[in-house]
C-alpha positions in Angstrom: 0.0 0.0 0.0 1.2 3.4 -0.5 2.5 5.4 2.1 0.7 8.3 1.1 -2.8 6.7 0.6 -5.6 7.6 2.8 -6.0 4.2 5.0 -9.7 3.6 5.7 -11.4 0.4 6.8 -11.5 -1.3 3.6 -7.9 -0.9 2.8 -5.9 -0.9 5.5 -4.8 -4.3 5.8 -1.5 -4.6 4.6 0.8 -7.7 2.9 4.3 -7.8 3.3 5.2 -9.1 0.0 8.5 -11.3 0.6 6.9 -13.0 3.7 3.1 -13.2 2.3 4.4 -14.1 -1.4 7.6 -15.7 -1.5 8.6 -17.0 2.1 5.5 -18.2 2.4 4.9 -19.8 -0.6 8.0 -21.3 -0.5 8.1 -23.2 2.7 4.6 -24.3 1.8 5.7 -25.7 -1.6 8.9 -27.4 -0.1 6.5 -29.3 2.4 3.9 -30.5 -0.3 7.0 -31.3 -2.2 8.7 -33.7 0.6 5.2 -35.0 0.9 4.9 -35.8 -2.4 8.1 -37.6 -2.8 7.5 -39.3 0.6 4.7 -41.0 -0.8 5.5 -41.7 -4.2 8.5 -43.6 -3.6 7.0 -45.5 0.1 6.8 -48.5 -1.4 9.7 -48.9 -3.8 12.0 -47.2 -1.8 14.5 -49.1 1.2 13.7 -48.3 4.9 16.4 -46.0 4.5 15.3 -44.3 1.9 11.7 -44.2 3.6 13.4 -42.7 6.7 15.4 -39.9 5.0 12.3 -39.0 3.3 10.7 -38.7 6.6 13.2 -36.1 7.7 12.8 -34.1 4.8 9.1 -33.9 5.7 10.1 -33.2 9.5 12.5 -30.4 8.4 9.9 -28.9 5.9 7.7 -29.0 8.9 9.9 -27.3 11.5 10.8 -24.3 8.6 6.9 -23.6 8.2 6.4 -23.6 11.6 9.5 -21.4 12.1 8.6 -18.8 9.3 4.8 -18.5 10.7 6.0 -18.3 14.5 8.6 -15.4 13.2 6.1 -13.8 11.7 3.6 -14.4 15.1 5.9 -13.0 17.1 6.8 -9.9 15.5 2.6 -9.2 15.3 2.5 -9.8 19.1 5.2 -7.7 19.8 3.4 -4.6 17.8 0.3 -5.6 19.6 1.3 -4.9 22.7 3.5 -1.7 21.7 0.1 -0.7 20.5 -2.0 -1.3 23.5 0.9 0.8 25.7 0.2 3.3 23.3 -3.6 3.7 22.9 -3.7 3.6 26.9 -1.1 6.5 26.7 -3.0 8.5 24.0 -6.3 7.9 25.9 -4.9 8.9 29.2 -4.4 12.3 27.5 -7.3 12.5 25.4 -10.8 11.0 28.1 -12.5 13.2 30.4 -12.0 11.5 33.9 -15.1 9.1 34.2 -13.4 7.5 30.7 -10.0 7.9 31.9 -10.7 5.5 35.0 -12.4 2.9 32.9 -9.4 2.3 30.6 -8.5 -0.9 31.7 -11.9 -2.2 31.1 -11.0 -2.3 27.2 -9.6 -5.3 25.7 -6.2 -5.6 23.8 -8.3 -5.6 20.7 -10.2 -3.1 21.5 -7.3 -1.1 22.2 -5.9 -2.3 19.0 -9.5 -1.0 17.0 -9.1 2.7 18.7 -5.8 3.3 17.3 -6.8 4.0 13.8 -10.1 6.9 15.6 -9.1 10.2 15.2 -8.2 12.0 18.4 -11.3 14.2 18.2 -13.6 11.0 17.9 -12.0 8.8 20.3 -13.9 10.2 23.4 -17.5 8.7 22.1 -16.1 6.0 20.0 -14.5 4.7 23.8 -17.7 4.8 25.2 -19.7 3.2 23.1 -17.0 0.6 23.4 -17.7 0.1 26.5 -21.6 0.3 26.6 -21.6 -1.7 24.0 -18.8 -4.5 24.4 -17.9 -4.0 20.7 -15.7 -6.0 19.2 -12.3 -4.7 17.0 -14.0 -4.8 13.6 -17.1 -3.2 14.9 -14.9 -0.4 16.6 -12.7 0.0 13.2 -16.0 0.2 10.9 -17.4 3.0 13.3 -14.2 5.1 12.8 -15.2 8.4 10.4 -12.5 10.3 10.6 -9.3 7.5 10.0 -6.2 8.1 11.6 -3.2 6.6 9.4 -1.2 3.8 10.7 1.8 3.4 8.1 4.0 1.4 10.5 2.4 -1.6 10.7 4.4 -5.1 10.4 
């Protein structure tokens, strides 16, 4: 997505091309691969042969696993730099009957708020929390969208 496109709730999910479409990809192919081979050549194939073609599929295994648990953990990590930073910005921004009811909201509620505008953010908390919305509900009431261009 381009940096200087207006993000909104349609469009602001984002793909990291080398992970989403080549890392990916990749790993995934090189397991169907090993499993392919694995079971192709079971029954002509020595136990030995058998057995190294069982640690191909092991190690194809542990790489997918690796690249998606990367991936998870750098997503984690922004999640919770994202909730210390919502309950910053919403420390600064609620009146004080909000204010004290900021640990009420959820991480993903805390993760919906980010993209609200700091002028909308007072109601859209609110309603949050009268209404126990969820983080797509809270991201399709934003109307004024505040930009998030550093996602992972």
């Amino acid at each position: 997505m381009a940096e200087n496109q207006p993000q909104n709730f349609v469009n602001h999910a984002r793909f990291d091309p080398l992970f989403h479409f080549f890392l990916l990809p990749v790993f995934a192919l090189g397991l169907v691969l090993s499993l392919v081979h694995f079971f192709a050549h079971l029954s002509e194939g020595s136990f030995r042969d058998d057995f190294h073609a069982a640690l191909i599929i092991l190690l194809a295994v542990a790489l997918v696993v690796l690249v998606l648990k990367t991936r998870l953990y750098a997503l984690k990590v922004q999640d919770r730099v994202i909730r210390l930073e919502e309950r910053l910005r919403l420390t600064q921004l609620l009146p004080e009957p909000l204010r004290s009811r900021i640990p009420e909201l959820t991480e993903d509620q805390l993760i919906g708020l980010r993209f609200a505008s700091d002028a909308e953010v007072p109601k859209l908390v609110e309603r949050t929390l009268n209404e126990k919305l969820s983080r797509k509900q809270i991201k399709q009431a934003i109307v004024n969208w505040r930009p998030d261009y550093w996602r992972v």
